[in-house]
N, C-alpha and C positions, 0 to 999 in steps of 0.2 A: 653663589656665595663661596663655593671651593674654589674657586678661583682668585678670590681677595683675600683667602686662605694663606691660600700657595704664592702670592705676591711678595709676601713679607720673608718669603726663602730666596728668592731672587740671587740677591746676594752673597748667600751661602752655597746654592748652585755655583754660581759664577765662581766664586775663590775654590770651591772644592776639584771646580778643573781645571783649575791652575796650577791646583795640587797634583790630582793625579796626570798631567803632563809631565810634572817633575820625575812622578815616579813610574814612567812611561809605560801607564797607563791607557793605550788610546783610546779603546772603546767607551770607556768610563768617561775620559774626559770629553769627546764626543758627544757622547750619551746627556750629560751636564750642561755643557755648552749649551745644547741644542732646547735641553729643559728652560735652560735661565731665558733662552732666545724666546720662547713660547709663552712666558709670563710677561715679558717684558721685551716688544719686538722693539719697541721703540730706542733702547738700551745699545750702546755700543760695546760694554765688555764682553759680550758674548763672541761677537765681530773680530776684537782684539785676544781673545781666545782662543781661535779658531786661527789665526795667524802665528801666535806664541806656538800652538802643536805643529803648522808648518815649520815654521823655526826650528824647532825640537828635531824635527825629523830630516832636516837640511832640504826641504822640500822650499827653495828660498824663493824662485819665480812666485809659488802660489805666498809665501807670507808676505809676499811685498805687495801681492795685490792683496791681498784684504789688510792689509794695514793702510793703503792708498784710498779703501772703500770708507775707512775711519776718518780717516782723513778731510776725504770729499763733505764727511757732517760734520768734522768738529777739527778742521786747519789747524788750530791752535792743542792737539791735544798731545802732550807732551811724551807719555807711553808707546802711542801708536809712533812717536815719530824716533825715540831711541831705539826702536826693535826694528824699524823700518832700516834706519840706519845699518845696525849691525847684521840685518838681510843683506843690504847691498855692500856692507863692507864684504860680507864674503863672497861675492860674485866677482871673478875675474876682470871682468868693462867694468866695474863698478864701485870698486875700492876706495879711489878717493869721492868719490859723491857720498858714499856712505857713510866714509869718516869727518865729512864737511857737514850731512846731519847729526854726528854725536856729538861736535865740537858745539855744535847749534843747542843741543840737550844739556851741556854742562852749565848753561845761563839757568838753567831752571831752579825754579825755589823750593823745588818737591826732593829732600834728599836723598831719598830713595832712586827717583830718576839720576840725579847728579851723578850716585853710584855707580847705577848701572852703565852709563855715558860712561865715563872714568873707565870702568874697567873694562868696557865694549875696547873703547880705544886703547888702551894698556894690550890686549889680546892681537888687535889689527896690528900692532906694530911690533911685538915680539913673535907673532906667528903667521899673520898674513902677507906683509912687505919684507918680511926676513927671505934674503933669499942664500938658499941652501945647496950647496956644493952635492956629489954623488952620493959622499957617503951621508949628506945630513946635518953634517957640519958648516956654520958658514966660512963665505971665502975670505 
């Protein structure tokens, strides 16, 4: 019975380590993740949690694979695939694939997403493909 207890927190786990990612937090958010994953294995935000703290941490190889793991169960999921995006926008080989998934995220009906898309690509193009002279400057 504690356990159909703790079912109904599931989701307050889950946004609480989205939260303390923000506030870079990582043990906690770990810590969270990992709780929300153990009430509810079946659940992908926990998945897509665990990808946002590689994101955070510019740890991009590891957030592309668990955003690909998201993926692999729910193709159509629109979170995993703007974060995936702005993984691979910042990897060197992998810029414009990246920015070819947020362009793909900006069709989405969730505004939230749309934002995020938006400003992933607003970022990629005033600080990714900007290219900068010695001192900083462009040329």
């Amino acid at each position: 019975m504690a356990t159909k207890k703790f079912k109904d927190d599931f989701i307050l786990l889950a946004e609480a380590g989205f939260i303390a990612v923000n506030q870079a937090d990582e043990d906690a958010a770990l810590k969270l993740f990992k709780s929300a994953e153990m009430l509810n294995p079946e659940n992908i935000l926990p998945k897509i949690g665990f990808g946002y703290l590689h994101l955070h941490k510019l740890e991009l190889k590891q957030a592309v694979k668990c955003f690909d793991e998201v993926l692999e169960i729910d193709p159509h999921n629109e979170m995993a695939k703007a974060f995936k995006g702005l993984s691979l926008s910042m990897m060197p080989n992998s810029v414009d694939k990246g920015e070819k998934m947020l362009e793909q995220t900006l069709k989405s009906k969730d505004p939230a997403i749309k934002k995020l898309a938006h400003s992933a690509i607003d970022f990629v193009e005033r600080f990714i493909k900007k290219n900068a002279g010695p001192a900083g400057k462009s040329k």
